[in-house]
N, C-alpha and C positions, 0 to 999 in steps of 0.2 A: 525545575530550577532555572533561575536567569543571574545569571552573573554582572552583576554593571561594571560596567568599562571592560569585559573581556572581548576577545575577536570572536567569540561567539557565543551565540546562545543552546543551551541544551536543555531537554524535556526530558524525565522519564517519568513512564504510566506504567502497570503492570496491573490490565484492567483483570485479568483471571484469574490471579494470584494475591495480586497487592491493594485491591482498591477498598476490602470489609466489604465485600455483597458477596450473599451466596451463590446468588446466579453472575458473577463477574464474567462469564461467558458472552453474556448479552450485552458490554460494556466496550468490546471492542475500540468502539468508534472515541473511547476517551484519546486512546493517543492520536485520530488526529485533530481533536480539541485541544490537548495540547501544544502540538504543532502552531494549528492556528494561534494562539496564545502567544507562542513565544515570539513568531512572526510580530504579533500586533505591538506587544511591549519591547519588541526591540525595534521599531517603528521599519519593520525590513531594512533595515540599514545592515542589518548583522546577521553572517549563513546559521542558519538552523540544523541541530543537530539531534537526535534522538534515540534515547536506550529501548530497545525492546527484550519482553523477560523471553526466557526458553529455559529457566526451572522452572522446580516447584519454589525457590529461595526458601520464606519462612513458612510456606505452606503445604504441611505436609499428606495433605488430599488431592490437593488436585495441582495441575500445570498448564500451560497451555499447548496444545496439539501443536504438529508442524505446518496441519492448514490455516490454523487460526495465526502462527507467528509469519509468515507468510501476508497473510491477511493486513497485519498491524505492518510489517512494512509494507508494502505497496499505499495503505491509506496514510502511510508518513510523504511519501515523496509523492503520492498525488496532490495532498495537500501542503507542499513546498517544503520537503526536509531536504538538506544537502549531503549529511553525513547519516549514516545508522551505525549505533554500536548496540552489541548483545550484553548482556546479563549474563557471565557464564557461570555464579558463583552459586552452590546453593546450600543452605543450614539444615534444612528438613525431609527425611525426617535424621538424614545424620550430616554432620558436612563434607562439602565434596567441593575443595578448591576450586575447580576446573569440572563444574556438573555438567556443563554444554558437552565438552568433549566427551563426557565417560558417557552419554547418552548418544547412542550409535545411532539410532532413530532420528533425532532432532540436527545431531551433529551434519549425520546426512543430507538432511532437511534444509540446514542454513550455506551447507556447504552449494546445494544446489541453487537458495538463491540468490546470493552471492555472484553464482559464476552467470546467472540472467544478469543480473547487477554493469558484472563488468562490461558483456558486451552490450549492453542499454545505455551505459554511460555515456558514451559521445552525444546522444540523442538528450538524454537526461540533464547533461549540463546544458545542450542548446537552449536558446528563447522560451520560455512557454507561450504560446500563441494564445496572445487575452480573447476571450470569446470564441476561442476557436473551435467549440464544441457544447451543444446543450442535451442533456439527458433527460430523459421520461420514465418512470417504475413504474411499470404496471402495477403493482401493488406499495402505494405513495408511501405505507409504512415503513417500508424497505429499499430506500435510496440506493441507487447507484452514484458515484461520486467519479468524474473523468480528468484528465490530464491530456490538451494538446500540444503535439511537437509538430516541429517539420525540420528535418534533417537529409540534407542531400537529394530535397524535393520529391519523399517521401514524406505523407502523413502517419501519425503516431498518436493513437490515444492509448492512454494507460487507466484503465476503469476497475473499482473495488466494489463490492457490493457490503454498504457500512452498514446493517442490520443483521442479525440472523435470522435469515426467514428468506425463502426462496423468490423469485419476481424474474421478469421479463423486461429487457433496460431497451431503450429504442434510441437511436444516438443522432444526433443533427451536426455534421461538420458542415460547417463556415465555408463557402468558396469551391465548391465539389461539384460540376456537375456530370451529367450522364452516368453509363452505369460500369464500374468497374467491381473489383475483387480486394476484400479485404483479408489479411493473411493474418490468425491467431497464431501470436507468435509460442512455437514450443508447444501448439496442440494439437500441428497435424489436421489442421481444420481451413477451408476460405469459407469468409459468408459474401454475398452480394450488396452493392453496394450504389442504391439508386439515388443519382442527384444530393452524395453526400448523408443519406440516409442508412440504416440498416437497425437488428433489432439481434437481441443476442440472450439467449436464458444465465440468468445467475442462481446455482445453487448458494446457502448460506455462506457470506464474505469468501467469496470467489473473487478473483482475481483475474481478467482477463486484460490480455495487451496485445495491441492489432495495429498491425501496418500495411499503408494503402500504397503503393508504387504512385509515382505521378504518374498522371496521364499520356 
């Protein structure tokens, strides 16, 4: 949807549920086609805002998993959403005012990324550093898609993998040299980090977000 003359612009896609494909699974990457879209017709002059589903709404087969809504947001705010709002409503297969909540699974799900949300914010709202990062998929079917920050003279890339299908994503930051440690954030993981290089596996639209200390 784009509203003319409103303060903003908002997109909803509901690729698993709402888009008429059987495999809507594999459609992911519509919301952040959308996104881009709204961005482009609102000439970026106006914040971009975006509904992601978490029922089934009128589809009473299927829903989207908590890895895939997860998924659809991170490829919203990599690809420049300002705001997320959920879908909590659903009709199928009976209605449930408030479906997001009565679903303990998802609720928990959005609750958790959510609270990544809030503390990424500060970082989120800073700059995005144009060019500040180029990616490589091993398997070019299955794009990785990244987002550079720099906040408080830490780097930050926020990377989705927009296919479903597994691959190996190899990352080029801008301005890095020698060899430090990058810290996946919320995984309990460092990987290394040579002359602003490093290389990271993505299972199906995984989500990884990694911050580099300055030097």
């Amino acid at each position: 949807d784009y509203i003319k003359g409103a303060d903003i612009a908002s997109s909803d896609v509901y690729p698993v549920v709402g888009i008429r494909k059987p495999d809507g699974e594999n459609y992911l990457w519509y919301v952040a086609r959308g996104v881009d879209r709204m961005r482009e017709w609102a000439d970026d002059a106006k914040p971009v805002w975006n509904v992601i589903e978490t029922t089934r709404i009128n589809n009473p087969d299927k829903k989207a998993t908590p890895h895939q809504v997860r998924a659809e947001v991170w490829m919203s705010l990599v690809h420049g959403s300002l705001g997320i709002v959920y879908f909590a409503h659903e009709w199928e297969p009976k209605f449930v005012e408030a479906g997001l909540l009565a679903d303990a699974e998802m609720s928990a799900a959005v609750a958790g990324i959510n609270r990544q949300i809030l503390v990424l914010a500060p970082v989120l709202n800073s700059p995005t550093v144009a060019d500040g990062v180029e990616v490589s998929s091993s398997a070019p079917e299955f794009p990785v898609d990244a987002l550079a920050k720099q906040y408080r003279g830490d780097t930050y890339i926020f990377a989705v993998g927009m296919r479903l299908g597994e691959t190996q994503a190899t990352f080029q930051i801008a301005g890095l040299e020698g060899e430090t440690r990058a810290e996946v954030i919320d995984e309990g993981r460092e990987i290394i980090v040579s002359d602003g290089r490093f290389t990271d596996d993505f299972a199906a639209y995984d989500a990884h977000l990694y911050r580099i200390p300055r030097p």
